[in-house]
C-alpha positions in Angstrom: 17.0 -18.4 -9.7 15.7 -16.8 -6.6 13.2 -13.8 -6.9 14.4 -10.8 -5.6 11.7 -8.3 -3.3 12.6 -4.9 -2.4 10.8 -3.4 0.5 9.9 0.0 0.8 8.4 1.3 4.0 9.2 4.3 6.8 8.8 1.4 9.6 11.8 -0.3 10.2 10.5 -2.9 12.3 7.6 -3.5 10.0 10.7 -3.9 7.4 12.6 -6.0 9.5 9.5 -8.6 10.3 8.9 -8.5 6.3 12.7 -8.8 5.4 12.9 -12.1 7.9 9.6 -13.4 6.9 9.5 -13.4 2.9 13.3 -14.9 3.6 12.0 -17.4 5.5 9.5 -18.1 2.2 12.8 -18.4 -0.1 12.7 -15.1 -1.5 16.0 -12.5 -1.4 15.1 -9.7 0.1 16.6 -5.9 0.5 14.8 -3.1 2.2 14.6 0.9 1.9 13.3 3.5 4.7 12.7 5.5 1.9 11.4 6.6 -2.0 14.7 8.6 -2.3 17.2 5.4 -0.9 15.3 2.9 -2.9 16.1 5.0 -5.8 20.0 4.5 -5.0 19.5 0.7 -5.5 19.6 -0.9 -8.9 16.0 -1.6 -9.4 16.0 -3.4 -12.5 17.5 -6.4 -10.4 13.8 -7.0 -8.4 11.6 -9.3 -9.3 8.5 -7.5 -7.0 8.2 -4.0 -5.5 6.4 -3.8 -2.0 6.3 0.1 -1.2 4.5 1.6 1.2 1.8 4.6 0.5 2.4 6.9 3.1 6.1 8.1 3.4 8.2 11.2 2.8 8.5 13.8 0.0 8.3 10.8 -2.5 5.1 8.9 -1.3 4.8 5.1 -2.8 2.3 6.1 -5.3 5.1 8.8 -6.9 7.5 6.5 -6.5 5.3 3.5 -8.0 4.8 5.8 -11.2 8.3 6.2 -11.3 9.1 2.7 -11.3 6.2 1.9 -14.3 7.6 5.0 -16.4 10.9 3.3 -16.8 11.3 0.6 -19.7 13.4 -1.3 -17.9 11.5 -1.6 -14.5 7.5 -1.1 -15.9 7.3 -4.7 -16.1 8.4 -5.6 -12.8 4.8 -6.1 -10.0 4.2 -3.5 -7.5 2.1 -4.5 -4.4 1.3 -1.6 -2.1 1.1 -1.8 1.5 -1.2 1.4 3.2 -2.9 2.3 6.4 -5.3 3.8 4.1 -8.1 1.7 2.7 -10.5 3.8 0.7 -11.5 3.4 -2.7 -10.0 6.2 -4.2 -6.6 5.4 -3.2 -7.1 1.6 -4.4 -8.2 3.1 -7.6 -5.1 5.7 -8.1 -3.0 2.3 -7.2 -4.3 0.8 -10.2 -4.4 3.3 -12.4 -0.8 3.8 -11.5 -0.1 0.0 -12.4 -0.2 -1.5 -8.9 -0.6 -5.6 -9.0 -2.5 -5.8 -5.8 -2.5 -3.7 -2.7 -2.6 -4.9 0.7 -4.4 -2.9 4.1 -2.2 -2.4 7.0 -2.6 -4.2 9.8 -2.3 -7.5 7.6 -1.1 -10.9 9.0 2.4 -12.0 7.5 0.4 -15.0 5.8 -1.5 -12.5 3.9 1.9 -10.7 2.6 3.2 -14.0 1.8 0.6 -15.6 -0.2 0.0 -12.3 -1.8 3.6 -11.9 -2.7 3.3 -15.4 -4.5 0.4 -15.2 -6.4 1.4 -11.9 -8.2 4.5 -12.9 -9.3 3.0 -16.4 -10.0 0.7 -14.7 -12.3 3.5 -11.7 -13.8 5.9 -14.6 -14.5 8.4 -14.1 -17.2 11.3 -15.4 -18.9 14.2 -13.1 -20.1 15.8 -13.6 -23.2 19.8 -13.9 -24.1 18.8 -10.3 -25.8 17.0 -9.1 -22.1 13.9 -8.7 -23.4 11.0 -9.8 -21.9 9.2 -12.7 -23.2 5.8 -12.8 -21.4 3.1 -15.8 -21.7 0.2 -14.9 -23.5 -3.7 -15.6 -22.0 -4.5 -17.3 -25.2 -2.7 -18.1 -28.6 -3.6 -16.5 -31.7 -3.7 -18.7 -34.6 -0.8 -18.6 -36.1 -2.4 -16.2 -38.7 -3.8 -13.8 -36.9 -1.3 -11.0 -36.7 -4.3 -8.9 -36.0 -7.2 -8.7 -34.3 -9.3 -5.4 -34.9 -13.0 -4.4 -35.0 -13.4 -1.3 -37.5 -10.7 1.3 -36.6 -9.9 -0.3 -33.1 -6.8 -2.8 -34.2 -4.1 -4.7 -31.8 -1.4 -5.8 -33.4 -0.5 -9.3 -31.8 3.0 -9.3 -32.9 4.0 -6.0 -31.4 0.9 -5.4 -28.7 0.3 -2.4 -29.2 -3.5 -1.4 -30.0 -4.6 1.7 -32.1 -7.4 3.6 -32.8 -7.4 5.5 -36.0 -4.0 4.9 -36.4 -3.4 6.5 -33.0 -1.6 4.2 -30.4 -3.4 3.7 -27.2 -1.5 3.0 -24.1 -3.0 -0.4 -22.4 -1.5 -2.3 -19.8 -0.3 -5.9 -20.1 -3.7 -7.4 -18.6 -6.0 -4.5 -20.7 -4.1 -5.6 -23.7 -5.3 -9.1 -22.9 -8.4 -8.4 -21.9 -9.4 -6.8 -25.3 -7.4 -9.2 -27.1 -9.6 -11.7 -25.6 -13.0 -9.9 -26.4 -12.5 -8.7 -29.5 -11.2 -12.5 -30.6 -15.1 -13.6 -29.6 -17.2 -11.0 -29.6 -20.7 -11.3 -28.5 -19.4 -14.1 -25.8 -20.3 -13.4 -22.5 -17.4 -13.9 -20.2 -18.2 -14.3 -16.4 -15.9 -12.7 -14.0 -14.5 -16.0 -13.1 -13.7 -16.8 -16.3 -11.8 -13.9 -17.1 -9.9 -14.5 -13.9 -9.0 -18.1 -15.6 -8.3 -16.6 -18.6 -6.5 -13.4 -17.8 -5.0 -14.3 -14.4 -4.2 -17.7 -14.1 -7.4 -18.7 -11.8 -6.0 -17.0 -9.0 -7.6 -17.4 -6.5 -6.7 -14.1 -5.1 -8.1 -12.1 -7.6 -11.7 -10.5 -6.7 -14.4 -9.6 -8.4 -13.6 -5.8 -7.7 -10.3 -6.4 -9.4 -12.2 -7.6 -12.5 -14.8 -4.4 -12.6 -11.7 -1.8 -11.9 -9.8 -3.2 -15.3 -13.0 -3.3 -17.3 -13.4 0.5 -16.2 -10.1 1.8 -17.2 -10.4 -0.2 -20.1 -13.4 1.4 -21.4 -11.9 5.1 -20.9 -9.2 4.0 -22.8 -10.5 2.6 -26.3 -13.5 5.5 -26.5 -15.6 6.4 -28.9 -16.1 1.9 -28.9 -16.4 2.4 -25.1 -19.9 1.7 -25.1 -19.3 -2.0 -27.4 -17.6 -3.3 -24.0 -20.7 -4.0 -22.6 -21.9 -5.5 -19.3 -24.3 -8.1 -19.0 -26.4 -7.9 -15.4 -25.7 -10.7 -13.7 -23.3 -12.9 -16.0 -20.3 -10.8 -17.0 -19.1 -9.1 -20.0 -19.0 -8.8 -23.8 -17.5 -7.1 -26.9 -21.2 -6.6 -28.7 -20.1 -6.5 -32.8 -23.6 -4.4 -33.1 
C-alpha cells in the first residue's frame, strides 16, 4: 500500500515542488493552501502530515493540535516546515506532538529523507478491527503486565501510566521511554542508545531530540521527576534510591 502525505503550506509553488518531488519518491501526495481546506479533506486517510507554521487564522501549530486531539488522526506523524527556527517554537512543536520539524530554505533531499525516516520509525499495522497495532521498543516478558516503581505504574497491556491512581497523559515515545527506564533502573542509557532503542537507530534523530523528550517527560511524572536522573557525560537513568 502506498503512504499517503498531505501538504499544508500558503506557497503554492513551494507545494507544487513538494507535491512532484515526494511523487517522484513513491509516495501519494495531496496538497492544501490552507488549515481551514485541509480540514475539508478526510484526514484519517494520511499516512504523514507536513504543515507549514506560518499561515492564516489557523496557523500549523493550531492546526497540528487539532490533528493530535482526534482519536482517529493522533497517531498519524506531523513534520513541520517554518521560516522560523528558534527554540521556542521547536519546543511548542514538540510539545504539540510534532515528529520532526524542518527550517525553510531546506533542499528537497532533506524533505525527502526526513519524510522517510519518520514514518520509517511511526510505522504501523492496522487491524481488520482499525485499531492500531504499534511495535513495541522492547518486549515485556510475557508476565509483566506491569511495570511500576511505588505509586508510578504503566500498565503494558493498555499503556496508559498512572500516578496515584491518576492517569497521566504520555505520548507514544514517553510511554516508551519510561517503560524502558523503569524496566532497568539504575542503567545508564547513553543518548545513542535510547535512539536504538526508542527510535530505531535513526540516524536522523539528534541529541537535542533526546534531551527535549527527557524534559517533558520529567514534567509529566512529578513528584518522581527528580528519579529521572541525568548522568554528566553518559546519559540517563531511573535511580530506584
Amino acid at each position: 500500500m502506498i503512504d499517503k502525505i498531505l501538504v499544508v503550506d500558503d506557497e503554492e509553488d513551494l507545494c507544487e515542488i513538494l507535491q512532484y518531488n515526494l511523487e517522484q519518491a513513491g509516495y501519494l501526495v495531496d496538497v492544501a493552501y490552507s488549515a481551514e481546506e485541509a480540514l475539508k479533506e478526510d484526514l484519517t486517510k494520511y499516512r504523514l502530515f507536513l504543515l507549514d507554521v506560518m499561515m492564516g487564522e489557523i496557523s500549523g501549530f493550531k492546526l497540528g493540535a487539532m490533528i493530535k486531539s482526534n482519536e482517529q488522526t493522533k497517531n498519524t506523524p506531523i513534520i513541520y516546515l517554518t521560516a522560523k527556527d528558534t527554540e521556542t517554537d521547536k519546543l511548542r512543536g514538540f510539545d504539540i506532538g510534532a515528529d520532526d520539524y524542518i527550517s525553510k530554505p531546506f533542499s528537497i533531499n532533506e524533505v525527502i529523507a526526513r519524510v522517510k525516516a519518520v514514518i520509517k520509525r511511526t510505522s504501523y499495522v492496522v487491524t481488520a478491527n482499525n485499531t492500531v497495532d504499534e511495535p513495541e521498543i522492547e518486549k515485556p516478558e510475557e508476565d509483566e503486565a506491569v511495570t511500576s516503581f511505588e505509586t508510578l505504574v504503566l500498565n503494558m497491556s493498555n499503556k496508559t501510566a498512572t500516578i496515584d491512581s491518576n492517569e497521566i497523559n504520555l505520548t507514544k515515545k514517553e510511554f516508551e521511554l519510561l517503560a524502558l527506564f523503569l524496566r532497568k533502573k539504575d542503567t545508564v542509557f547513553t543518548r545513542e542508545q535510547l535512539i536504538e532503542a526508542i527510535w530505531n537507530g535513526d540516524s536522523e534523530m539528534s541529541d537535542r531530540t533526546i534531551d527535549v523528550n527527557i524534559t517533558r517527560l520529567r514534567k509529566k511524572i512529578e513528584p518522581y521527576n527528580k528519579h529521572l536522573v541525568t548522568r554528566q557525560g553518559y546519559g540517563y537513568y531511573f535511580s530506584s534510591k
